[in-house]
Every structure is written in C-alpha cells, then in structure tokens.
DSSP file (Angstrom, degrees, kcal/mol; ACC not computed):
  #  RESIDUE AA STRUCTURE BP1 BP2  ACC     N-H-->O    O-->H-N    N-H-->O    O-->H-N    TCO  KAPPA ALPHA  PHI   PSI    X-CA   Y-CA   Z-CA
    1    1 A X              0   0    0      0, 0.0     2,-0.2     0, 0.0     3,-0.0   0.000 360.0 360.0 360.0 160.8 -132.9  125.6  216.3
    2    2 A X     >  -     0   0    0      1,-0.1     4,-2.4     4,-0.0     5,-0.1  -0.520 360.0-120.4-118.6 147.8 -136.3  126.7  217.8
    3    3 A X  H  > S+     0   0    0     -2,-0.2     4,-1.4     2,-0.2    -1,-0.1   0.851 119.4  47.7 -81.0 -37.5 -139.0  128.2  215.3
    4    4 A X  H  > S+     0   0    0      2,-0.2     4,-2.2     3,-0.1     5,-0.3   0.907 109.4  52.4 -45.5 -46.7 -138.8  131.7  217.7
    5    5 A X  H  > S+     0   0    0      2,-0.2     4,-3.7     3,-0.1    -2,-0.2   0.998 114.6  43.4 -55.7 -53.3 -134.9  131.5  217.4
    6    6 A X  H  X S+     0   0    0     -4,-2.4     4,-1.9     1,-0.2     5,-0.3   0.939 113.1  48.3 -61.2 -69.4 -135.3  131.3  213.1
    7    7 A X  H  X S+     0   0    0     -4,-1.4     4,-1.1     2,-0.2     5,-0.2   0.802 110.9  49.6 -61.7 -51.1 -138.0  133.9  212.7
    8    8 A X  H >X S+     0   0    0     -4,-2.2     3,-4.2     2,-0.2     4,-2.7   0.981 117.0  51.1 -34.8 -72.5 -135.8  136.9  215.3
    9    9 A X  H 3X S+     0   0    0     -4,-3.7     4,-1.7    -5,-0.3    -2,-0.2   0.875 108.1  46.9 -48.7 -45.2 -133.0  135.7  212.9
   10   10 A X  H 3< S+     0   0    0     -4,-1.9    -1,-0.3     1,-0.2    -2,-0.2   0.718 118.2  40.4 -65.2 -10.9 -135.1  136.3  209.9
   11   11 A X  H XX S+     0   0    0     -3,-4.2     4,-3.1    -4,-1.1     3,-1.1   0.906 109.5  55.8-119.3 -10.0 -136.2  139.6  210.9
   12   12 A X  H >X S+     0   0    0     -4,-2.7     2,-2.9     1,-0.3     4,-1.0   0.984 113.3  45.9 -28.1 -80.8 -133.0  140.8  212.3
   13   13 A X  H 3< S+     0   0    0     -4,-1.7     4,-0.4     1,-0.3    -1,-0.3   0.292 114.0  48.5 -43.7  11.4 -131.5  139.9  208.8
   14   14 A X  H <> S+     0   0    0     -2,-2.9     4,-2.9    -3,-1.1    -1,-0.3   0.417 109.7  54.6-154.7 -52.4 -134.5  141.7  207.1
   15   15 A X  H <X S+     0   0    0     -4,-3.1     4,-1.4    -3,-0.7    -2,-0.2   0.760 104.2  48.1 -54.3 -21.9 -134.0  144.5  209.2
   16   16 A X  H  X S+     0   0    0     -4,-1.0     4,-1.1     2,-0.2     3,-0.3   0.931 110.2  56.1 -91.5 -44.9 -130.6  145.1  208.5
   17   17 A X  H  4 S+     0   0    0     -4,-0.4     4,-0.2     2,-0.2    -2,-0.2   0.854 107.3  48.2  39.8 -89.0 -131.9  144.7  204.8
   18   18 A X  H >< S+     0   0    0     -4,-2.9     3,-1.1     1,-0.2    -2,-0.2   0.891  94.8  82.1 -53.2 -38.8 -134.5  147.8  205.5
   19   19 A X  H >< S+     0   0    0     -4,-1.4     3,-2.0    -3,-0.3    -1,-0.2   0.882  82.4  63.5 -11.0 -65.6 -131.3  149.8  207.0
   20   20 A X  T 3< S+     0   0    0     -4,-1.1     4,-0.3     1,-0.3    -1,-0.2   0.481  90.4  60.1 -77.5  15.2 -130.3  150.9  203.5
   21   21 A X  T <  S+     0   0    0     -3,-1.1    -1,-0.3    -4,-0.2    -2,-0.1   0.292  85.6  75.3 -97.2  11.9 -133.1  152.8  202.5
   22   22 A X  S <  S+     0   0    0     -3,-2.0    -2,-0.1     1,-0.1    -1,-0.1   0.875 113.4  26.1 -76.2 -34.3 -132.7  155.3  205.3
   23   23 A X  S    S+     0   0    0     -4,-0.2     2,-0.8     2,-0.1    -2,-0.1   0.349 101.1 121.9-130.0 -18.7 -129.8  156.6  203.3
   24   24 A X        -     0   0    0     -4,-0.3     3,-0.1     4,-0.1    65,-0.1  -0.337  40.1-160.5 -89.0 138.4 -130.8  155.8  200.0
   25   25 A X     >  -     0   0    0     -2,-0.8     4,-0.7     1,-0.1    -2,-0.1  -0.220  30.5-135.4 -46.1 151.6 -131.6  157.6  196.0
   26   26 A X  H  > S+     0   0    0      2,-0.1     4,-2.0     3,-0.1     5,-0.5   0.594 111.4  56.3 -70.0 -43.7 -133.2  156.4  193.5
   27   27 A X  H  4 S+     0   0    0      2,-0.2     4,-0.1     3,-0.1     3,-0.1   0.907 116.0  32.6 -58.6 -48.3 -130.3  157.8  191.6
   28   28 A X  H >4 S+     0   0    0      1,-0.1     3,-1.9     2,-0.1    12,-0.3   0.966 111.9  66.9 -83.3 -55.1 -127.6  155.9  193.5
   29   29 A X  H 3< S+     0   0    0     -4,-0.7    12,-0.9     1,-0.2    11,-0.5   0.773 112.6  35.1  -0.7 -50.0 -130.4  152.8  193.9
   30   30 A X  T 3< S+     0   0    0     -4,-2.0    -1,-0.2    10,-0.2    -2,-0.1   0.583  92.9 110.0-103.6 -10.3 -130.0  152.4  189.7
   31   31 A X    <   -     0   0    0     -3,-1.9     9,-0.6    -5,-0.5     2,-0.2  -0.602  51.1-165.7 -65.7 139.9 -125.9  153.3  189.5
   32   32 A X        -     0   0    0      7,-0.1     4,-0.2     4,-0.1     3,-0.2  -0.871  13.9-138.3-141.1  99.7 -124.2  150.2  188.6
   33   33 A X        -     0   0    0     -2,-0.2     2,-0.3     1,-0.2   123,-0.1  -0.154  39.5 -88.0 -47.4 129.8 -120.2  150.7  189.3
   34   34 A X  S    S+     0   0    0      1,-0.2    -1,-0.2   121,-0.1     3,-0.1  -0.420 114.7  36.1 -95.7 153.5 -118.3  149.3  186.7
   35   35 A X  S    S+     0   0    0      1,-0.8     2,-0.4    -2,-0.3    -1,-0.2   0.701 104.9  99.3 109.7  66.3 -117.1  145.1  187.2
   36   36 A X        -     0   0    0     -4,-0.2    -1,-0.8     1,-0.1    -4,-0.1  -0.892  62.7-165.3-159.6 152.5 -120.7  144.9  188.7
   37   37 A X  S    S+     0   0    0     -2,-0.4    43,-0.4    -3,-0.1    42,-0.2   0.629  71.4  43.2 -93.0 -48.1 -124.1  143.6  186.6
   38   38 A X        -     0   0    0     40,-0.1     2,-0.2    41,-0.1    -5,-0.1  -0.602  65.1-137.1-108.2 162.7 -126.5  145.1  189.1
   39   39 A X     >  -     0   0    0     -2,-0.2     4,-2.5    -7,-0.1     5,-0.2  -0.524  39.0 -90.2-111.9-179.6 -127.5  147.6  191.2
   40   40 A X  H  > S+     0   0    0     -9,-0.6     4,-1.8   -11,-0.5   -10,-0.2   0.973 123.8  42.2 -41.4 -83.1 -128.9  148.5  194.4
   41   41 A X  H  > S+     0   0    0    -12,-0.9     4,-1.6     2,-0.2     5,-0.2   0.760 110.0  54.8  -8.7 -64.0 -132.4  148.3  193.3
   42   42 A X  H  > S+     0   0    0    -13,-0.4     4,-4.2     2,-0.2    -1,-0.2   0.971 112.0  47.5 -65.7 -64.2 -132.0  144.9  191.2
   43   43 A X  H >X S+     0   0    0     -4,-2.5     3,-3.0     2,-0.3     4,-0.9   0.914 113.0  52.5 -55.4 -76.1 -130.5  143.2  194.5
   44   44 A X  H 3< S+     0   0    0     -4,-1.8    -1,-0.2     1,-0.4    -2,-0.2   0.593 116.5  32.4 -16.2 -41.0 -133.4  144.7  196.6
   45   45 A X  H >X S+     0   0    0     -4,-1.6     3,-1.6     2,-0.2     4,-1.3   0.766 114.0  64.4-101.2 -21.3 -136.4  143.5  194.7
   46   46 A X  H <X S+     0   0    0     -4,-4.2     4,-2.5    -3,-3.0     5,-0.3   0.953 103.7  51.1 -66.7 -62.6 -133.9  140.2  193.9
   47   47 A X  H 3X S+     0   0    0     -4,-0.9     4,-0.5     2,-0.2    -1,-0.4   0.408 116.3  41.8 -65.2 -30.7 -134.2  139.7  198.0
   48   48 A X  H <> S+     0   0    0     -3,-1.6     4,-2.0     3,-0.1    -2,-0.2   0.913 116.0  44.4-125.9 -77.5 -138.2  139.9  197.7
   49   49 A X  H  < S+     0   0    0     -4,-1.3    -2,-0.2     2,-0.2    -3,-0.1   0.536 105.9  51.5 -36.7 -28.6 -138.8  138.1  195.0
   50   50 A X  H  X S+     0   0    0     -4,-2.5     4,-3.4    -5,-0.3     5,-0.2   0.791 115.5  57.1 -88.6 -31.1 -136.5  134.7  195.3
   51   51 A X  H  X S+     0   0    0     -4,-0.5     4,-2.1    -5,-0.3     3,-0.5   0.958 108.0  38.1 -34.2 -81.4 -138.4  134.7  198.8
   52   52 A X  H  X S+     0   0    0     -4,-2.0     4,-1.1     1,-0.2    -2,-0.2   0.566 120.6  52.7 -53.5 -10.6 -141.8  134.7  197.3
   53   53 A X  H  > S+     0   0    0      2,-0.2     4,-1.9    -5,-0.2     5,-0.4   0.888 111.1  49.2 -91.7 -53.2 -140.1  132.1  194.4
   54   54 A X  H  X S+     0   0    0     -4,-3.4     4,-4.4    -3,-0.5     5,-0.2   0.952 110.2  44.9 -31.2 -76.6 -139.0  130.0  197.0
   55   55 A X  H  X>S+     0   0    0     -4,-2.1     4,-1.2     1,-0.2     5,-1.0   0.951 107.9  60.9 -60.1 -56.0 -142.2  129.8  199.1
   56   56 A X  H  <5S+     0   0    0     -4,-1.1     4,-0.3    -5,-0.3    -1,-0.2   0.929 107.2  40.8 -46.4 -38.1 -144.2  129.1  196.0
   57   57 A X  H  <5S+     0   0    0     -4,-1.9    -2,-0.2     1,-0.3    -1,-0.2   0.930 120.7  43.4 -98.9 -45.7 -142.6  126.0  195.0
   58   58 A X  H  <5S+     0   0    0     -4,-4.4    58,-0.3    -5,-0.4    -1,-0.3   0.525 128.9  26.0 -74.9   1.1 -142.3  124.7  198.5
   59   59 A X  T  <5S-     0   0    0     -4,-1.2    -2,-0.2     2,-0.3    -3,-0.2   0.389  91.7-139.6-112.3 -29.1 -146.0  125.7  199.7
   60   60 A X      < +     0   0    0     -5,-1.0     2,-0.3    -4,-0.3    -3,-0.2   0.777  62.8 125.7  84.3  74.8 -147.6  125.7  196.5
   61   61 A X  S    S-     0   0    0     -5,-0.0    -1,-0.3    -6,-0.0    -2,-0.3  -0.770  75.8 -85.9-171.4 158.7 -149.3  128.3  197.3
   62   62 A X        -     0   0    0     -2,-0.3     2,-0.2    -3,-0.1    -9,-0.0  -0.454  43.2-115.2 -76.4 144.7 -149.0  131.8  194.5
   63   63 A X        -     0   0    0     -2,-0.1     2,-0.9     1,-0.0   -10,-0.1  -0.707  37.4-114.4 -75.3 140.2 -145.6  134.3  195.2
   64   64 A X  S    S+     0   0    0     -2,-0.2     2,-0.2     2,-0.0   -12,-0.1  -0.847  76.2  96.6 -98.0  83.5 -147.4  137.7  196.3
   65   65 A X  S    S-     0   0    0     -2,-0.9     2,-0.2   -13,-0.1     3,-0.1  -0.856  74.0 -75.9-145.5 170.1 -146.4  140.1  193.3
   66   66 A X     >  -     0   0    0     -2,-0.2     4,-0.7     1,-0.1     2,-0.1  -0.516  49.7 -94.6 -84.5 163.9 -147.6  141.4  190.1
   67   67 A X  T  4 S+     0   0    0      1,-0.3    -1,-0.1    -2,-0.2     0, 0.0  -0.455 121.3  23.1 -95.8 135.0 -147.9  139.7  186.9
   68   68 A X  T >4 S+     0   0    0     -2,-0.1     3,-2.1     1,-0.1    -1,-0.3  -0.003  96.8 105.7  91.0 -49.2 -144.4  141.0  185.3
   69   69 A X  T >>  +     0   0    0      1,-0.2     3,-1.4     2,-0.1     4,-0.7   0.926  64.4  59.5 -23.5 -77.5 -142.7  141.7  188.7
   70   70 A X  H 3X S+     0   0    0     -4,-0.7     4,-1.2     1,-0.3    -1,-0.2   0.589  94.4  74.8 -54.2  -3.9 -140.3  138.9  189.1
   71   71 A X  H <4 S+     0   0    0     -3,-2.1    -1,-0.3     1,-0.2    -2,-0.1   0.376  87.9  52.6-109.9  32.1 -138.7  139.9  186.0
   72   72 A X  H <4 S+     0   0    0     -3,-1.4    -1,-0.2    -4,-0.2    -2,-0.2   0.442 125.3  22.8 -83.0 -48.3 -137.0  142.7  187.1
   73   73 A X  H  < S+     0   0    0     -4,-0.7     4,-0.3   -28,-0.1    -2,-0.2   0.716  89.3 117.9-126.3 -27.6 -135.4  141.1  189.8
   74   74 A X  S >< S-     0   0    0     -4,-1.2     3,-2.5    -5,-0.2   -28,-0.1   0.225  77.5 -66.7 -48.9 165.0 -135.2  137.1  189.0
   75   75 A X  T 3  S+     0   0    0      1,-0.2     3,-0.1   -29,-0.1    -1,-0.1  -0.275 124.0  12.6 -62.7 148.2 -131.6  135.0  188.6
   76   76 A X  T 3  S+     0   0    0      1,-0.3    -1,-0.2    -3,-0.1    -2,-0.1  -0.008  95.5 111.3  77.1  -2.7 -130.2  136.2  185.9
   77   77 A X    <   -     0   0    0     -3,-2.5    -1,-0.3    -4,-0.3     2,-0.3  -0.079  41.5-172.2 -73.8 167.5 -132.0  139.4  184.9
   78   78 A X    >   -     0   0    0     -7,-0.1     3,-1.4    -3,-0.1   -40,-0.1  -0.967  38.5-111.5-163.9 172.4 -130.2  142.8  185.2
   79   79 A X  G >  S+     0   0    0     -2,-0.3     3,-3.9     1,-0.3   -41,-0.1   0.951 108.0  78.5 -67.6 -41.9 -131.3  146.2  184.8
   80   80 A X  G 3  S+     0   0    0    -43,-0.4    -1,-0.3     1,-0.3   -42,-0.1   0.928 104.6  43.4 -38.2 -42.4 -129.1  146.7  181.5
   81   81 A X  G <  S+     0   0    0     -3,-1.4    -1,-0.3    -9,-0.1    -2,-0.2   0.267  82.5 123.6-108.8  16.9 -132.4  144.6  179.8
   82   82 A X    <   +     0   0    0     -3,-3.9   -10,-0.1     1,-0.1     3,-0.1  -0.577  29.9 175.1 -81.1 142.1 -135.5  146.5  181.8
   83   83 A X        +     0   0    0     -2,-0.2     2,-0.3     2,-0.1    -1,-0.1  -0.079  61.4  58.5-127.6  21.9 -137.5  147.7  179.2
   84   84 A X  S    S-     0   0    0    -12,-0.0     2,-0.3     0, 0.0     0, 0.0  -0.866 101.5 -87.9-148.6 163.1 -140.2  149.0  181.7
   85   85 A X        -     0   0    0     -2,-0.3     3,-0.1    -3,-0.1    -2,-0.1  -0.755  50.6-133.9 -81.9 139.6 -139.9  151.5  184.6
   86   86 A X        -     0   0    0     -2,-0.3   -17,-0.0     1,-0.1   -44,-0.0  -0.574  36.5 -72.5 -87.3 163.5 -138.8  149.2  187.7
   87   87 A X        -     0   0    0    -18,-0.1    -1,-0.1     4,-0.1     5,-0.1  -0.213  52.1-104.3 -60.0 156.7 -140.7  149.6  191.3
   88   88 A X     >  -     0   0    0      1,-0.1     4,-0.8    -3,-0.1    -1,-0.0   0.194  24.5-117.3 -18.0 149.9 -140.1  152.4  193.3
   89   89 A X  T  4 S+     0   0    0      2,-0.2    -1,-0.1     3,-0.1   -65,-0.1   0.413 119.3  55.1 -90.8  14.5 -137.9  152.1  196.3
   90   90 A X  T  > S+     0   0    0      2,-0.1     4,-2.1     3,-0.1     5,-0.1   0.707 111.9  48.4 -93.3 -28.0 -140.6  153.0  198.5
   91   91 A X  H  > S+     0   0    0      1,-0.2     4,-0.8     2,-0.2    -2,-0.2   0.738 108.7  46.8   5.1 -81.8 -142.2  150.1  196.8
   92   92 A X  H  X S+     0   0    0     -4,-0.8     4,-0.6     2,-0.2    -1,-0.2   0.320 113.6  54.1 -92.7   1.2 -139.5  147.9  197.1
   93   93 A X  H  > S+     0   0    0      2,-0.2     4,-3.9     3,-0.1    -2,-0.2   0.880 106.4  51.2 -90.9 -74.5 -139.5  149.1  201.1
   94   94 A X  H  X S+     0   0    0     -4,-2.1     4,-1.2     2,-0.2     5,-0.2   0.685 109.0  52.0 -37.5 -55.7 -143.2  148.3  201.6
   95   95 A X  H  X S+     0   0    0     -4,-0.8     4,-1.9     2,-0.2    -1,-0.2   0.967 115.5  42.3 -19.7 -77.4 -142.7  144.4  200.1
   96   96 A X  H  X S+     0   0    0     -4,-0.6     4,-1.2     2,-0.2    -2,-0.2   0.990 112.5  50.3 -64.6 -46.6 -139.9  143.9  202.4
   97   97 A X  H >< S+     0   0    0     -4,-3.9     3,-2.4     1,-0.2    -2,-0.2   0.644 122.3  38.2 -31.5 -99.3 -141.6  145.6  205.5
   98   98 A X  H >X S+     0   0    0     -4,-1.2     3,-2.3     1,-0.2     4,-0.5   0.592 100.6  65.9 -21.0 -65.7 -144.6  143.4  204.8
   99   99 A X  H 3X>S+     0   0    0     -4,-1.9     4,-1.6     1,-0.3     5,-0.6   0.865  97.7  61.8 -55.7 -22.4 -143.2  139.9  203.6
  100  100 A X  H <<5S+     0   0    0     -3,-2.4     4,-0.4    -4,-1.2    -1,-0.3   0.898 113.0  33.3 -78.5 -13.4 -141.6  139.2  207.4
  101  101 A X  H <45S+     0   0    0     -3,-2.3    -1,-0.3     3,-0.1    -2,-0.2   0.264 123.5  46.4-111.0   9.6 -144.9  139.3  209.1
  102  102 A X  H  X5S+     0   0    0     -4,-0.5     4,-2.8    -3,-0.4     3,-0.4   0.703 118.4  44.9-113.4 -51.0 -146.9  137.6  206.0
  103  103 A X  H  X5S+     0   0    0     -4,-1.6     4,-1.2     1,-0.3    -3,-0.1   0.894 113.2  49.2 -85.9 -41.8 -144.1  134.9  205.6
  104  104 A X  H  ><S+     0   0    0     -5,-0.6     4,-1.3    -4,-0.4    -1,-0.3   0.683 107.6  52.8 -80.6  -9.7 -143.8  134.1  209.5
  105  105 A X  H  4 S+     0   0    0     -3,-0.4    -2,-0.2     2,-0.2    -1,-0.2   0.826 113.4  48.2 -78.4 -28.1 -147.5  133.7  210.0
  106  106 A X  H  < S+     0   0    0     -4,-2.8    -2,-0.2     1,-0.2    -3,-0.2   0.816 116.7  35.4 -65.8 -14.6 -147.3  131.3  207.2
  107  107 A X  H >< S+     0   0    0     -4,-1.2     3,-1.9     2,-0.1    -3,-0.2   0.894  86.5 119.1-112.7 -35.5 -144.4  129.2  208.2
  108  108 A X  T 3< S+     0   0    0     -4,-1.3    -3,-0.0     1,-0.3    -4,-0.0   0.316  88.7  15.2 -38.1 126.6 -145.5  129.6  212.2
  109  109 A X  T 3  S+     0   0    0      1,-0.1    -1,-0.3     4,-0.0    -2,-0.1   0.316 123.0  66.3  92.9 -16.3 -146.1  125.6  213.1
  110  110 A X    <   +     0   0    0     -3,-1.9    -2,-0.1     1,-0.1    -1,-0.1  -0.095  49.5 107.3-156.8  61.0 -144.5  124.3  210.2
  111  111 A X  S    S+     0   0    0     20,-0.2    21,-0.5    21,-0.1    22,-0.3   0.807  94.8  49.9 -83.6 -67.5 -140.8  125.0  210.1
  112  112 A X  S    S+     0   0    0     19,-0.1     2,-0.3    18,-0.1    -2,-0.1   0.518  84.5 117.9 -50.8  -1.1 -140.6  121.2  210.9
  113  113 A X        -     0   0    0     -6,-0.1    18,-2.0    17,-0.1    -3,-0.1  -0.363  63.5-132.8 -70.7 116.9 -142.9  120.5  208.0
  114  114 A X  E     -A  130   0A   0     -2,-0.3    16,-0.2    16,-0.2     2,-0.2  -0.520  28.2-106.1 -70.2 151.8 -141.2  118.2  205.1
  115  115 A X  E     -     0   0A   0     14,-0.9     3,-0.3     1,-0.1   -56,-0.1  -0.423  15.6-122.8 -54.7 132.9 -141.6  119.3  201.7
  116  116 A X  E    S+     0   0A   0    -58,-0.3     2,-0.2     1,-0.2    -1,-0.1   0.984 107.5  10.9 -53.8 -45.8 -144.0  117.5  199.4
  117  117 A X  E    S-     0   0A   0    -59,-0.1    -1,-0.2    -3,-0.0    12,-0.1  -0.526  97.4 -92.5-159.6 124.3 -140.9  117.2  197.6
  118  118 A X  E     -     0   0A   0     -3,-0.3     2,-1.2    -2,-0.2    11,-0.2   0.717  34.7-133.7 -79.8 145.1 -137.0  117.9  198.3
  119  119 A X  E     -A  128   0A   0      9,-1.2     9,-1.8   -61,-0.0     2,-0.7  -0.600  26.3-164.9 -79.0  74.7 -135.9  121.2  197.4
  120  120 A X  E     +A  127   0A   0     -2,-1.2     3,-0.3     7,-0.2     2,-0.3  -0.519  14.0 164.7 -76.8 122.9 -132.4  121.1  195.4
  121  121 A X  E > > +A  126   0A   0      5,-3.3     5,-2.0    -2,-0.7     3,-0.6  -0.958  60.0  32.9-146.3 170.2 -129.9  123.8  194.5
  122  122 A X  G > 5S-     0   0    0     -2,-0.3     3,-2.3     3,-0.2    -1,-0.2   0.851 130.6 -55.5  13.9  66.0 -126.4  123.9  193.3
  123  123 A X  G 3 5S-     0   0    0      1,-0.3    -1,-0.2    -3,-0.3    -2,-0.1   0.561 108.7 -48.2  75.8  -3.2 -126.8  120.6  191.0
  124  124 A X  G < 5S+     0   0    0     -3,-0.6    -1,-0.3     2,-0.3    -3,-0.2   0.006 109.1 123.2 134.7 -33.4 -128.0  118.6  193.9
  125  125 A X  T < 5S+     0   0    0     -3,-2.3     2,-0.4     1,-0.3    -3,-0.2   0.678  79.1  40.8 -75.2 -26.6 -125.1  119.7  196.2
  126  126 A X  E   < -A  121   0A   0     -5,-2.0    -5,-3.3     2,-0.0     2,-0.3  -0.909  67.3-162.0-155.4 142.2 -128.0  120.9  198.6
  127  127 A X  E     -A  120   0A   0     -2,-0.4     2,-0.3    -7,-0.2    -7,-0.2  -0.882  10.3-163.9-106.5 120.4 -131.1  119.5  199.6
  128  128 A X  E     +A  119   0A   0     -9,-1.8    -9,-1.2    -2,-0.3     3,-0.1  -0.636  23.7 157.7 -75.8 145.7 -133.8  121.3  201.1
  129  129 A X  E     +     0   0A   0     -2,-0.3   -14,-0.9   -11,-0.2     2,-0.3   0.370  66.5  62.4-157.7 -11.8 -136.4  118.2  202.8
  130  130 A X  E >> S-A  114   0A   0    -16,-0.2     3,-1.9     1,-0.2     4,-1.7  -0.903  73.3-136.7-136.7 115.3 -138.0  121.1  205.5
  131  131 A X  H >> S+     0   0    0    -18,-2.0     4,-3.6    -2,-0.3     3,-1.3   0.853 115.1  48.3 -21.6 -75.3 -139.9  124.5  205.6
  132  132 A X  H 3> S+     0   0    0    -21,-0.5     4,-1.3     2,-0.3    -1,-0.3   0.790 104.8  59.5 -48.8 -32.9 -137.5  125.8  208.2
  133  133 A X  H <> S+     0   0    0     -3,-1.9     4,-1.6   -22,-0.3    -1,-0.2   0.715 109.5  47.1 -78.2  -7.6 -134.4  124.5  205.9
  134  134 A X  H XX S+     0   0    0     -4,-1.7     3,-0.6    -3,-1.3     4,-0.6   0.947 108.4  52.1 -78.2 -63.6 -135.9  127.0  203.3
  135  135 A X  H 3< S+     0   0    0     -4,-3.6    -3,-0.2    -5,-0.4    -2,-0.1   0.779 114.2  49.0 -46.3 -51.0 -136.3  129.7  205.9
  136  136 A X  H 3< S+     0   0    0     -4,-1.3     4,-0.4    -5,-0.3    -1,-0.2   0.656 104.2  49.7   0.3 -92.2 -132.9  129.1  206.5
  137  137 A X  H <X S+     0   0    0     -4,-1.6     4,-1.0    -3,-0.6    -1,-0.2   0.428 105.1  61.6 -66.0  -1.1 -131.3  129.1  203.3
  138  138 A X  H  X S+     0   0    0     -4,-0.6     4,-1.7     2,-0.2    -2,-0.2   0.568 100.8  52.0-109.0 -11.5 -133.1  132.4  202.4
  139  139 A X  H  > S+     0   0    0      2,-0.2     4,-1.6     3,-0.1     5,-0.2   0.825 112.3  45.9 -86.8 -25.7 -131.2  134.4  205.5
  140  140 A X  H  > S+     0   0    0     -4,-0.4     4,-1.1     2,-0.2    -2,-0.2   0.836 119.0  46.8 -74.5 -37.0 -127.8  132.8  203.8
  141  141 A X  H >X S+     0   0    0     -4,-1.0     4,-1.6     2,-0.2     3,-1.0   0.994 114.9  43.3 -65.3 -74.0 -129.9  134.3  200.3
  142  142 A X  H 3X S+     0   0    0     -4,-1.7     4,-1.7     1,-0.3     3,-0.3   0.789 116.7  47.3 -54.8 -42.9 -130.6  137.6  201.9
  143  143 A X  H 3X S+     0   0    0     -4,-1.6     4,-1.5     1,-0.3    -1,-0.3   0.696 101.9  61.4 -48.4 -38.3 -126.8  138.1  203.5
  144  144 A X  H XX S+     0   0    0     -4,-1.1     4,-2.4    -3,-1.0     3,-0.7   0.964 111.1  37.5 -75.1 -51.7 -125.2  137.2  200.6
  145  145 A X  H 3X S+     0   0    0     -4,-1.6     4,-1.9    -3,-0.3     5,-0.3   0.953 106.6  67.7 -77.5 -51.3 -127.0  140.7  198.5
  146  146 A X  H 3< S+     0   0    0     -4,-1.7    -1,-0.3     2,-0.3     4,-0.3   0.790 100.8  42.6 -16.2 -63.5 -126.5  142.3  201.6
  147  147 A X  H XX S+     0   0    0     -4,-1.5     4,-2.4    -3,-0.7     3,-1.6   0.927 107.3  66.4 -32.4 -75.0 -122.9  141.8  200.5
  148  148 A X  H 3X S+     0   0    0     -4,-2.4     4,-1.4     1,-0.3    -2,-0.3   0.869 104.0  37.4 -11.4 -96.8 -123.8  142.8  197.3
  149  149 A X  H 3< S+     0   0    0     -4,-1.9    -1,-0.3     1,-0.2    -2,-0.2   0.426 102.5  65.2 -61.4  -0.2 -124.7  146.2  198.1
  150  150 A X  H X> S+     0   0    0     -3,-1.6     3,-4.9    -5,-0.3     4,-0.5   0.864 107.0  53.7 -67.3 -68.4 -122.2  147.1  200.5
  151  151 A X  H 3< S+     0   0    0     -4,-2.4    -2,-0.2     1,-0.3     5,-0.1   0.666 109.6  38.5 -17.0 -63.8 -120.1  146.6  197.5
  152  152 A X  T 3< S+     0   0    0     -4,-1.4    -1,-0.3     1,-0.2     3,-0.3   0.159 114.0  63.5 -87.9  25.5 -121.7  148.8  194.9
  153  153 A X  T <> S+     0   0    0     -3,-4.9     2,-0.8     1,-0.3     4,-0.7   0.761 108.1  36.5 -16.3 -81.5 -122.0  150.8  197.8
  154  154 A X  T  < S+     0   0    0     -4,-0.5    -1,-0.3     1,-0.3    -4,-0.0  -0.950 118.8  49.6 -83.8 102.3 -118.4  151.1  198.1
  155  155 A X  T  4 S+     0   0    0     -2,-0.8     3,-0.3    -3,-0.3    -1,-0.3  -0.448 109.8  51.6 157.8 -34.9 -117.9  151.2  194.5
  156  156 A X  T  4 S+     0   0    0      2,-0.1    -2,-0.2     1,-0.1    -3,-0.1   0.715 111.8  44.0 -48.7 -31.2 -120.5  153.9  194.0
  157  157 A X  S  < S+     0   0    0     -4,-0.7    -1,-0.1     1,-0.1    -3,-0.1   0.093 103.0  65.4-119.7   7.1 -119.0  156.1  196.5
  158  158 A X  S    S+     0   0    0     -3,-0.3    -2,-0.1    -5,-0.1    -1,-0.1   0.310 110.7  47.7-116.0 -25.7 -114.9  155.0  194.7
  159  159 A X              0   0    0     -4,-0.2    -2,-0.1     1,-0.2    -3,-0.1   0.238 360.0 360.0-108.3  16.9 -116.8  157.3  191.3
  160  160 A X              0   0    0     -5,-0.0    -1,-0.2     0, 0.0    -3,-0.1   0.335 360.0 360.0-134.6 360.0 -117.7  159.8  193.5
C-alpha cells in the first residue's frame, strides 16, 4: 500500500471519528447504557490516546498529552473510577483534529521504516516490525471504538 494511500485512509477514518461531535452532549458523551463499561467520551479520548501510546513506544519520541491524561482513557480504565473532571469534548475534538496532521508529518518517509524493535500484541499473535504496520493497526484500533459508540449510541437512544 502506498504511504499517500495509508494516510487518506487514516484521515478518512479519523474523519468519520470527528462526525460524532456534530451531534453530540456532554450529557449523552458521559451516559453509559447498561451491559456497557464505557462511554462516548472514554472511547473518544481512548482513540487519541492509544495513538499517542502507540507512537511513543515505536518512535521513542514523548505521547503529546498532559501529565494525568492517559488515565482517563488508557486500556482498562473506565469512567466509573475518574476521580477528576475528564476533558471537554471540545477538547477531546481539538486532539483529534490536530493528531492527523502532527502524526502524518511524522510518519511521512518512514512508513517503511522497521522498528528498533518488533511491536507485539495479543500474546505474540501479532507482530508489528514497521511504522506503516502501526499506522495500520491503529485504523483497525480507531474502527473498532467507532463500533463502540454506535453502540452506546444505540443503546442510549433504546433508554430514551
């Protein structure tokens, strides 16, 4: 796949992503519909952050948040245990705008780049070995919450 081809896919996907703030609360944003863990919100900053986790640990290079950030949104967290006010979703809108033109001038030239060193997830069951198979996996990442929130979408709007 062509380093033009990946990045239109990443910001298609990232646009469809931005979509659901046209329409969204803060109030429906934080509702969490019951056989669900999370919300709207949670998944949103979830999508920002496991980028920026990602790209740290394959560039080296620091995730672009605040100190305290990622624990709002990182695996396994949920809103049930925020003990703090979480961001905004104009906030969490600006961080997504931004991270598709910050993240594709970093990876521009060096989708083909191997990793210092391979990139494992599910137990081994896949190996990341390239910048561009990271890029990759993180539209599969972002689609997958995407899911997510249609769901408690439709399960918000099932109490309603």
């Amino acid at each position: 796949m062509s380093e033009e081809t990946l990045f239109q896919q990443f910001s298609f996907v990232r646009n469809h992503t931005l979509q659901h703030f046209d329409s969204l609360t803060e109030e429906v944003a934080d509702q969490i519909p019951a056989g669900f863990r999370n919300n709207i919100r949670w998944n949103l900053g979830h999508i920002y952050v496991s980028l920026e986790g990602f790209l740290a640990v394959t560039t080296g290079q620091p995730a672009n948040y605040p100190d305290g950030f990622a624990d709002f949104f990182k695996g396994g967290s949920k809103p049930t245990d925020w003990t703090a006010e979480p961001p905004s979703l104009r906030t969490l809108k600006t961080l997504l705008e931004e991270q598709v033109g910050r993240v594709t001038d970093m990876l521009t030239g060096r989708l083909e780049e191997p990793l210092s060193k391979p990139f494992s997830l599910g137990g081994g069951r896949l190996v990341l070995n390239t910048m561009g198979e990271v890029l990759g996996f993180t539209l599969y990442h972002e689609g997958y919450h995407l899911g997510a929130i249609s769901g408690l979408l439709r399960g918000i709007e099932g109490t309603r």
